[in-house]
C-alpha positions as CSV (number, residue, x, y, z in Angstrom):
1,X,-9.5,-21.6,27.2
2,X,-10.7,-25.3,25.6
3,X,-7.1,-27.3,24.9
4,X,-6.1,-26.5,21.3
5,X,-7.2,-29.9,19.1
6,X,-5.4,-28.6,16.4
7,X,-5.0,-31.1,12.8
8,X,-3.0,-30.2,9.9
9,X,-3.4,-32.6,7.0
10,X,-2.6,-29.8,4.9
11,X,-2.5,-26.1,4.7
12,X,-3.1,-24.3,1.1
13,X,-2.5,-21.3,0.1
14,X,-3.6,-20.4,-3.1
15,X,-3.0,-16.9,-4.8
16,X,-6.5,-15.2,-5.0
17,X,-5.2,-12.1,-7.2
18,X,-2.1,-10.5,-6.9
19,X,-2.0,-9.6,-3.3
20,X,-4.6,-11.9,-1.6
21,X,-3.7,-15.4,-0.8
22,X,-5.8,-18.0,1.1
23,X,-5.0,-20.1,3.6
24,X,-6.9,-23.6,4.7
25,X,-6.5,-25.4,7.4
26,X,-8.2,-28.1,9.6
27,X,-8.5,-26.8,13.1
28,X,-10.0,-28.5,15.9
29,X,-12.0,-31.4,13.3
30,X,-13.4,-28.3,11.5
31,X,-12.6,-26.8,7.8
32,X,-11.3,-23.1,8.7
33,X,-9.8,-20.4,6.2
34,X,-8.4,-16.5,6.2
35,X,-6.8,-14.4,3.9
36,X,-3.7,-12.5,3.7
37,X,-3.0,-9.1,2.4
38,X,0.2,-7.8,1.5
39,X,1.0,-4.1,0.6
40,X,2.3,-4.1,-2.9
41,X,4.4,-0.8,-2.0
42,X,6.3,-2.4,0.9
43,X,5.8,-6.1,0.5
44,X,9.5,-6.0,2.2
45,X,9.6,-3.6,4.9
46,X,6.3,-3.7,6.8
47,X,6.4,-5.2,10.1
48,X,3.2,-5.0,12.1
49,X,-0.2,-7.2,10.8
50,X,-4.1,-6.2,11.5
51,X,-6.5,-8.8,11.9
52,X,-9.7,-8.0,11.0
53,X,-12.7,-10.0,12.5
54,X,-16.0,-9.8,10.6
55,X,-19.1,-9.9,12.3
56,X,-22.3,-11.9,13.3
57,X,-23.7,-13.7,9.9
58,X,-20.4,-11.8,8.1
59,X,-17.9,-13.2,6.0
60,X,-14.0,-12.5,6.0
61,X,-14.6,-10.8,2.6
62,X,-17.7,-8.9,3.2
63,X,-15.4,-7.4,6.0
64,X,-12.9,-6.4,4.1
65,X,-14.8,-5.0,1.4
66,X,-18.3,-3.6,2.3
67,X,-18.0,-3.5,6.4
68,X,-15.1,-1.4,6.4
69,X,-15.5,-0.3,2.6
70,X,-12.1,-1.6,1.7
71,X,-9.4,-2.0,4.2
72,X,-6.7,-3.4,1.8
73,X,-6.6,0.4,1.1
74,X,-5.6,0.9,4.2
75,X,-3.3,-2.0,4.2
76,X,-1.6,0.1,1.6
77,X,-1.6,3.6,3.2
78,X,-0.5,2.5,6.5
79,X,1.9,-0.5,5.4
80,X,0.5,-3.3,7.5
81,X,-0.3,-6.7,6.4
82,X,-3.8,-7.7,6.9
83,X,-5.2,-10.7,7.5
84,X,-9.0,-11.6,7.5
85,X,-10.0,-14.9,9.2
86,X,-13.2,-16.5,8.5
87,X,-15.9,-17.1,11.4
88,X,-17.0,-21.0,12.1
89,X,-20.7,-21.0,10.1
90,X,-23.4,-23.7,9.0
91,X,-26.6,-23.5,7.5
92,X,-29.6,-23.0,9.6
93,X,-32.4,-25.4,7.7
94,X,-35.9,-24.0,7.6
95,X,-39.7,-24.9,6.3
96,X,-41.2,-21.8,4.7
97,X,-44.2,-22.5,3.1
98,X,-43.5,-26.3,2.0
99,X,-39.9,-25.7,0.9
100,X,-37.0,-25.6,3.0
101,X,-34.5,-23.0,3.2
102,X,-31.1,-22.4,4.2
103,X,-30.2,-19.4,6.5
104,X,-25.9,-18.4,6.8
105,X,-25.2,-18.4,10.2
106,X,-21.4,-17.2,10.8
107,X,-19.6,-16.1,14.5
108,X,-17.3,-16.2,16.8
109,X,-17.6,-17.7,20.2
110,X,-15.8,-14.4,22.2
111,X,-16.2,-16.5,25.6
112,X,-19.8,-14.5,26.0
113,X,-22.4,-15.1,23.6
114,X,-22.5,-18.7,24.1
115,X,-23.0,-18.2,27.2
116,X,-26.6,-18.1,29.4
117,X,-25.7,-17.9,33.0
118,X,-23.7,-15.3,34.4
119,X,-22.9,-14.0,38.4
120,X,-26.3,-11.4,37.4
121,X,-28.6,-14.0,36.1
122,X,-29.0,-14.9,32.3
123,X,-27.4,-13.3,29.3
124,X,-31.3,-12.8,27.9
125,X,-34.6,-12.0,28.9
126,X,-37.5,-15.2,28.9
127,X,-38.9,-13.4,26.1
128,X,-35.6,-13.0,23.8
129,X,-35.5,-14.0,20.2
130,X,-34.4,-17.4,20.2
131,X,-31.1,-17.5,17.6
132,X,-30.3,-20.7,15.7
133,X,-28.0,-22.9,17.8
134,X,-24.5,-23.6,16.6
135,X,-24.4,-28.1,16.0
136,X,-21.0,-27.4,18.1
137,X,-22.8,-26.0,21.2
138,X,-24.6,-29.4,21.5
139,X,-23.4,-31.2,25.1
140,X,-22.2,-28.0,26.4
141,X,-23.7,-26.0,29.3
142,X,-24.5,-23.1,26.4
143,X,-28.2,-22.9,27.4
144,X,-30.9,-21.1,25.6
145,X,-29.1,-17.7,25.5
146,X,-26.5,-19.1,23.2
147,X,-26.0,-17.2,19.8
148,X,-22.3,-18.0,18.9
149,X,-20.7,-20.7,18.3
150,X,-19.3,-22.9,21.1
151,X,-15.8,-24.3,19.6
152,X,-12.1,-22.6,20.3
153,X,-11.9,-19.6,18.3
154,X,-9.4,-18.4,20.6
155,X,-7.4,-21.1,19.4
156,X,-7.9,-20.8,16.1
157,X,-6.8,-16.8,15.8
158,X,-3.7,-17.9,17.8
159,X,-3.3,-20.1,15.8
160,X,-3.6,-18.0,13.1
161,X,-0.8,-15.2,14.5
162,X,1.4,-18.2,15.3
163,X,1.8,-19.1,11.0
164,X,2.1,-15.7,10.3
165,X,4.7,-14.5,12.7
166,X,6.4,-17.6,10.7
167,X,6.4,-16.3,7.6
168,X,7.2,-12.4,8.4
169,X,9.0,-10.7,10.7
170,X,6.9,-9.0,12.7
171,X,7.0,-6.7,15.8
172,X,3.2,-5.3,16.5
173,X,0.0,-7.4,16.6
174,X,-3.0,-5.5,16.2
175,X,-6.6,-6.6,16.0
176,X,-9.8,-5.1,15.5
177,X,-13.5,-6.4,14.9
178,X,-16.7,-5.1,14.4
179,X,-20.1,-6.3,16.5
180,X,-19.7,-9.8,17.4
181,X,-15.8,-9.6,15.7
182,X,-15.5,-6.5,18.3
183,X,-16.5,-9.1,21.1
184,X,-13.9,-11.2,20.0
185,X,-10.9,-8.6,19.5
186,X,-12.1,-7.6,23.3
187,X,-11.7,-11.1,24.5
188,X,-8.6,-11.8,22.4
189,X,-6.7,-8.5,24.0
190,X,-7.6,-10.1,27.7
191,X,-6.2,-13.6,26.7
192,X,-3.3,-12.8,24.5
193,X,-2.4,-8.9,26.4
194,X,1.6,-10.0,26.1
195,X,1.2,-11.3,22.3
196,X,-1.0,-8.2,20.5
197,X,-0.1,-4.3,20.5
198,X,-3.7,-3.0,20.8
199,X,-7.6,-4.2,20.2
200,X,-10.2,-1.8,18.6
201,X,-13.6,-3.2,19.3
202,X,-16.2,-1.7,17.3
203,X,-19.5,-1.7,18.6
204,X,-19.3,-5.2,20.3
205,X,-19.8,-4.4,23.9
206,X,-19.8,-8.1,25.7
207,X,-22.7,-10.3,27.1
208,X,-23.3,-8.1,30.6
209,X,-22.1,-10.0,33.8
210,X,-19.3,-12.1,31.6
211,X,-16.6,-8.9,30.3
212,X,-12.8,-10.2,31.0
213,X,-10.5,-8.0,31.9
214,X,-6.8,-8.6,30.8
215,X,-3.9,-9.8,33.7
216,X,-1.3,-7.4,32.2
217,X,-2.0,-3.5,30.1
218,X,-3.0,-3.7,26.9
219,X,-3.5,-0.4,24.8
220,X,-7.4,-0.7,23.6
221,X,-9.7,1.6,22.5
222,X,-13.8,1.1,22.2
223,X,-16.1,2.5,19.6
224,X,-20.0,2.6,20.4
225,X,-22.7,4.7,18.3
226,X,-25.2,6.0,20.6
227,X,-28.3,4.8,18.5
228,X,-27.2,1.6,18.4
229,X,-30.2,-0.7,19.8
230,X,-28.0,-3.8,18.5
231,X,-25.3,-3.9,20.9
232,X,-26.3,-0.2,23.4
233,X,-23.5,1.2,24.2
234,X,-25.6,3.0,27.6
235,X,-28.7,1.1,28.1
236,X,-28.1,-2.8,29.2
237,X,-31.0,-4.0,27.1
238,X,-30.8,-4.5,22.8
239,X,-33.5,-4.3,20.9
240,X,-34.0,-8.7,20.8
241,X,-33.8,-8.4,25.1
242,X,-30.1,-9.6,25.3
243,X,-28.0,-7.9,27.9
244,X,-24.7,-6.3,27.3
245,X,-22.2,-4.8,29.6
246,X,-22.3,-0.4,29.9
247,X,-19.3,1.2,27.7
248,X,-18.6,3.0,30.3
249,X,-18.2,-0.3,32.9
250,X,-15.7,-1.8,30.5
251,X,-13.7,1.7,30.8
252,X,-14.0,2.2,34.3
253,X,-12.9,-1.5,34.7
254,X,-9.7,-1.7,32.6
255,X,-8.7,2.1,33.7
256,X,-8.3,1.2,37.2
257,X,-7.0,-1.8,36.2
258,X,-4.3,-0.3,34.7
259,X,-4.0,2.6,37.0
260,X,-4.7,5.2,34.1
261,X,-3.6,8.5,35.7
262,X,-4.6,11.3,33.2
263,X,-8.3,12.0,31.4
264,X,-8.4,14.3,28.3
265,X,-11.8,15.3,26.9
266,X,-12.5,15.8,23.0
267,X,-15.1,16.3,20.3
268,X,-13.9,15.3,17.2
269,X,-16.6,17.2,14.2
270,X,-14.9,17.0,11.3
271,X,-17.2,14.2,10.0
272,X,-19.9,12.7,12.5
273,X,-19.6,14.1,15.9
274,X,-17.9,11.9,18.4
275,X,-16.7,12.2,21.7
276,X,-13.2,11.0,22.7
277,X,-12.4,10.3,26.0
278,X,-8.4,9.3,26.5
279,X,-7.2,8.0,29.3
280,X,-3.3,7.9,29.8
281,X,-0.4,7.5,32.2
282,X,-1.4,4.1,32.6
283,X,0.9,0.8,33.9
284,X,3.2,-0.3,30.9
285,X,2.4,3.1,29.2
286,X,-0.8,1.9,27.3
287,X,-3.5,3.7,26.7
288,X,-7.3,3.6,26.8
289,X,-9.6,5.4,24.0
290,X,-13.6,5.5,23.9
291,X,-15.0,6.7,21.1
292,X,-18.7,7.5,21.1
293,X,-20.4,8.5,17.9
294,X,-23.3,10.3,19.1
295,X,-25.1,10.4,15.4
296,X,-25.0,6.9,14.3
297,X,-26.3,3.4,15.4
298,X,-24.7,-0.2,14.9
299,X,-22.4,0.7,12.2
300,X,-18.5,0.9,11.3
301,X,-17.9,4.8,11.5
302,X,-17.8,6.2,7.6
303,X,-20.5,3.9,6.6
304,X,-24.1,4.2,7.1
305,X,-25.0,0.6,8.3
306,X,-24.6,-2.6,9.5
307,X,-22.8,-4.1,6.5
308,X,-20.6,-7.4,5.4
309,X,-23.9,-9.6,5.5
310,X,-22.1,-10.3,1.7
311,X,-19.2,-12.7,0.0
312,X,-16.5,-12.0,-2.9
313,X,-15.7,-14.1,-5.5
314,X,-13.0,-15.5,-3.5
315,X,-15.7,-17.3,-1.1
316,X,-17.6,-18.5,-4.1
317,X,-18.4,-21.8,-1.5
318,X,-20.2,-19.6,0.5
319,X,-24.3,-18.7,0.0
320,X,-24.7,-15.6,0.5
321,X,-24.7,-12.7,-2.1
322,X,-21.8,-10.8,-3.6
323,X,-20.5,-7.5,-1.5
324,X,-21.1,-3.9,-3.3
325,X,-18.3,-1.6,-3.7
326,X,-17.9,0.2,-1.6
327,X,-15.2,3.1,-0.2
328,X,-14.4,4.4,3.3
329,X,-13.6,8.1,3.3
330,X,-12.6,8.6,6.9
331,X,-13.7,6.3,9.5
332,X,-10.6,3.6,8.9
333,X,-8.4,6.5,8.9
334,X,-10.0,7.6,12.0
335,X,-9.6,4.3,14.0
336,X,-6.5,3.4,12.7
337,X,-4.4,6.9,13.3
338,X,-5.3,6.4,17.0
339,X,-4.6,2.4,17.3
340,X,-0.9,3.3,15.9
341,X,-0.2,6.1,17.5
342,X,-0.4,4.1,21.1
């Protein structure tokens, strides 16, 4: 990992409503923010955090509110604090039709995505899409496969879990992240295994060739929807020729890794239908859960898309348009039951 180049001038925190605060910071010469929710039931008592990681083009609000269709609420039902960090972004400039435009570009560099060359050859076809290129990927060895940013977003969600565990006292890490936030979580559970609980990395397979593996257990589980041409959870190839790494080569991986000793088999129907594997009876007494939702695509389970593309009022310096309301019947309750009972 890059050294840290971390600057405080200042950090602020500034109440957003009753329960939200924000907090600004300059980390590594850049502007970088994330917000804080605290259960207004146990403000007092609740000892374990969730950090949320939006994903490609996302915003830390749109996660909270349209990607997962509120997960304050579950903040509140499960008594965790959650905190929401906001993705490095710029503004892609563009001539369409004698005007220029500006195009959001948000992400998190997960170790893989600003990457090109791997032990197997490229992280892309020659005939990919071409993605803008982050201004921070410029002098680096990036290449043209590059999609995320290139500075130390590692740092900067250590960073993060560092001024929390400050101000609370907490005993259980947890992060999750959906697509290119999955990614991240995924690469944040192999550098930080001793410091966070358990990952869930929503359909954010990593670039195929570059997939860490953590030095000590970690519990982690994986969700992939089998029509997912974004990120396929089977087939190596996406749908813009980028090359991701099998679900089932990530499970494989860490399961021997961690000398996983017992498999259990189920098919949960109760909503969508999804197949569970478990794998337990592994080193340090973690556990490893894929989740394969065999009736939807690239999209947070209990919702029907790829959402978060959206900003609150609380992001008002951000261009993109406001989030919907929206409401999550089951698929946070689904993820998170599992993530706490390891």
């Amino acid at each position: 990992m890059k050294k840290i180049l971390l600057i405080l001038i200042s950090i602020h925190i500034s109440a957003i409503h009753a329960d939200m605060e924000r907090v600004d910071m300059l980390f590594d010469k850049e502007e970088r923010h994330y917000f804080v929710y605290i259960p207004k039931e146990h403000s007092n008592q609740t000892d374990k955090i969730v950090i949320g990681l939006h994903g490609y083009t996302g915003s830390a609000t749109g996660f909270e509110m349209e990607t997962t269709g509120g997960f304050n609420n579950s903040a509140e039902k499960y008594n965790f604090i959650a905190v929401y960090p906001q993705g490095s972004y710029f503004y892609e400039q563009k001539l369409e039709r004698g005007k220029i435009s500006s195009e959001y570009i948000s992400s998190w560099n997960d170790l893989t995505g600003s990457k090109t060359k791997t032990p197997f050859g490229e992280t892309c076809a020659e005939d990919a899409v071409v993605y803008p290129k982050y201004p921070n990927c410029i002098g680096t060895d990036a290449g043209r496969c590059a999609w995320t940013s290139c500075g130390d977003d590692m740092g900067f969600i250590k960073q993060i879990i560092d001024d929390v565990k400050k101000r609370f006292d907490l005993k259980k890490i947890y992060v999750v992240g959906m697509s290119n936030g999955g990614k991240m979580a995924h690469a944040l559970a192999c550098e930080f295994s001793k410091d966070i609980s358990g990952v869930i990395n929503v359909v954010g397979s990593p670039q195929n060739g570059l997939a860490c593996e953590p030095k000590t257990p970690i519990n982690y589980i994986i969700y992939a929807g089998a029509e997912d041409k974004v990120v396929p959870p089977f087939n190596v190839v996406s749908f813009d020729k980028y090359f991701y790494t099998p679900v089932s080569t990530l499970v494989n991986k860490w399961t021997t890794s961690f000398n996983c000793k017992k498999k259990e088999f189920l098919t949960n129907i109760e909503f969508d239908n999804i197949k569970e594997q478990i794998y337990s009876d592994c080193d340090d007494g973690v556990r490893i859960v894929s989740l394969l939702n065999t009736e939807q695509g690239h999209s947070w389970p209990g919702t029907e898309e790829y959402m978060g593309f959206c900003r609150t009022k609380y992001q008002t310096e951000i261009d993109l348009e406001p989030c919907s309301n929206t409401t999550n019947e089951w698929g946070n309750d689904f993820l998170l039951q599992r993530l706490f009972a390891q």
